[in-house]
C-alpha positions as CSV (number, residue, x, y, z in Angstrom):
1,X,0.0,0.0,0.0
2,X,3.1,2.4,1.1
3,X,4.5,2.2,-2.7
4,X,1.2,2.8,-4.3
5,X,0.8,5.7,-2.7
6,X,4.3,6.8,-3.6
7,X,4.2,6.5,-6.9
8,X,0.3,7.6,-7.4
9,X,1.8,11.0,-5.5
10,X,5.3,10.5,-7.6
11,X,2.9,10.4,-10.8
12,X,0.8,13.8,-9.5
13,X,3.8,15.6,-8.7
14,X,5.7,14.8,-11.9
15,X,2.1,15.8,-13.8
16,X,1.8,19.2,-12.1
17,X,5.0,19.8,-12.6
18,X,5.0,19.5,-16.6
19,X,1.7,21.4,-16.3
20,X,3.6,24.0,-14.3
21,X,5.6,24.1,-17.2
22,X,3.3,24.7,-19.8
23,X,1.7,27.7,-18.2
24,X,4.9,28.9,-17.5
25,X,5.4,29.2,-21.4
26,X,2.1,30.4,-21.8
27,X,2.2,33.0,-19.4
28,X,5.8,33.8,-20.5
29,X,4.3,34.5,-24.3
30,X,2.0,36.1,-23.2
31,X,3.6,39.3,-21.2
32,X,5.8,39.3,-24.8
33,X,2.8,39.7,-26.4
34,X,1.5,42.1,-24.5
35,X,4.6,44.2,-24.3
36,X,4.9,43.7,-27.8
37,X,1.1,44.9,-28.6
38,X,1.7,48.3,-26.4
39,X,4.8,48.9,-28.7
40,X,3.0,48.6,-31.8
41,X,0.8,50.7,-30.5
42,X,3.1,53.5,-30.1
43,X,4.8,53.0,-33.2
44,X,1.5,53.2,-34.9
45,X,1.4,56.6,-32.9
46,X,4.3,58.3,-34.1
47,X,3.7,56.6,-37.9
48,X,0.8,58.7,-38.0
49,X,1.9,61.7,-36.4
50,X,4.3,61.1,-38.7
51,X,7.2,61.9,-35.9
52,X,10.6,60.0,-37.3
53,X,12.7,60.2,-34.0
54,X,9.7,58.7,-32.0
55,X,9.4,56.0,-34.6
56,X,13.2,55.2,-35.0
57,X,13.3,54.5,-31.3
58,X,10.0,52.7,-31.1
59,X,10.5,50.0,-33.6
60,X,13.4,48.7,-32.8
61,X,12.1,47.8,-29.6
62,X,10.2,45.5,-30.9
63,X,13.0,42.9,-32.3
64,X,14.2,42.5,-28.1
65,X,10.7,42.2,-26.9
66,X,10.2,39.3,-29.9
67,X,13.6,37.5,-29.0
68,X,12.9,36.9,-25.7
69,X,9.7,34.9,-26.4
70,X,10.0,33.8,-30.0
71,X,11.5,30.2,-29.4
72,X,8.6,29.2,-26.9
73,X,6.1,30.6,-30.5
74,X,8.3,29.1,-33.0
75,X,7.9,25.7,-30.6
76,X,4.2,25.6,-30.1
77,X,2.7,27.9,-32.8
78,X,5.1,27.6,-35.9
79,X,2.3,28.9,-38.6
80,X,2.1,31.8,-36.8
81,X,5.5,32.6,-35.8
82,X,5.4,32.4,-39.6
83,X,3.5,35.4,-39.9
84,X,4.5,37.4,-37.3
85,X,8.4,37.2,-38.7
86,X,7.1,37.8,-42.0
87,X,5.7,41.0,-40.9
88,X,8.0,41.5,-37.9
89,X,11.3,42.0,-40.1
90,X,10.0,45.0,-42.4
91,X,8.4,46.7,-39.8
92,X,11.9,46.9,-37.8
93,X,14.0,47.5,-41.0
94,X,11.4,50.2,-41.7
95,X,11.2,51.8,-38.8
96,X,15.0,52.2,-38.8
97,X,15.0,53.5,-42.7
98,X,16.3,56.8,-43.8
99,X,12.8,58.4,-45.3
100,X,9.7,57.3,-43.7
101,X,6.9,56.0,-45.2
102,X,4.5,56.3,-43.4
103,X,1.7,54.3,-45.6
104,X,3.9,51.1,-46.2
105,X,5.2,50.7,-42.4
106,X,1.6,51.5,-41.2
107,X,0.2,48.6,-43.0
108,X,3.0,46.5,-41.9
109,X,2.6,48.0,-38.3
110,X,-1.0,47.1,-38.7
111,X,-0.2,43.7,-40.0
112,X,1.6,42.3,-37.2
113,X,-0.2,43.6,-34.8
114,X,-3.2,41.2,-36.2
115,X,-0.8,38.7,-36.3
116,X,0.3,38.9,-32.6
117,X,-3.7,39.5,-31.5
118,X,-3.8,36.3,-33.3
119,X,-1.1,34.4,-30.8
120,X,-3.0,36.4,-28.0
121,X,-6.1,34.6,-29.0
122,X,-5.0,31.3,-29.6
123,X,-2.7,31.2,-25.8
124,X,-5.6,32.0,-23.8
């Protein structure tokens, strides 16, 4: 009876702990998201106040935020860690450019941030 109850209690542990685990990824992608959705939001901002500086240091921001979630997406969600890099890339590189344009890194802006309400959706 003693080692039944040792391993039915060795089995629960072991159990919680991988579940442990799983939320701890979920919960972990989901601050990134969250982080990452308040960013887009103020790089949508400053695109349409059309304020360069604001959006040079804005969008960068966005590739740190990504990297320190993006293995946990690219894990458990690989079609759409697709789509966010796809959109995720562009935005950066145009948020850095020279000239802005405004209409082409709004849409992108715009784009990814679909794409990450997406992961929001589909973690919860």
């Amino acid at each position: 009876m003693k080692k039944l109850t040792s391993l039915v209690l060795s089995i629960g542990l072991g159990g919680s702990l991988i579940l442990a685990g799983c939320s701890s990824d979920n919960s972990k992608v989901s601050e990134g998201v969250a982080q990452m959705l308040d960013t887009t939001e103020q790089l949508s901002n400053a695109i349409d106040s059309g304020d360069q500086a604001k959006v040079k240091e804005v969008g960068p921001k966005l590739e740190d935020q990504w990297s320190s979630f993006e293995d946990d997406v690219k894990k458990d969600n690989k079609d759409l860690y697709e789509k966010i890099e796809k959109y995720l890339d562009p935005t950066i590189a145009g948020s850095e450019a020279a000239t802005l344009d405004k209409e082409a890194l709004s849409t992108l802006n715009d784009q990814l941030t679909v794409s990450l309400k997406e992961l929001d959706e589909k973690i919860k």
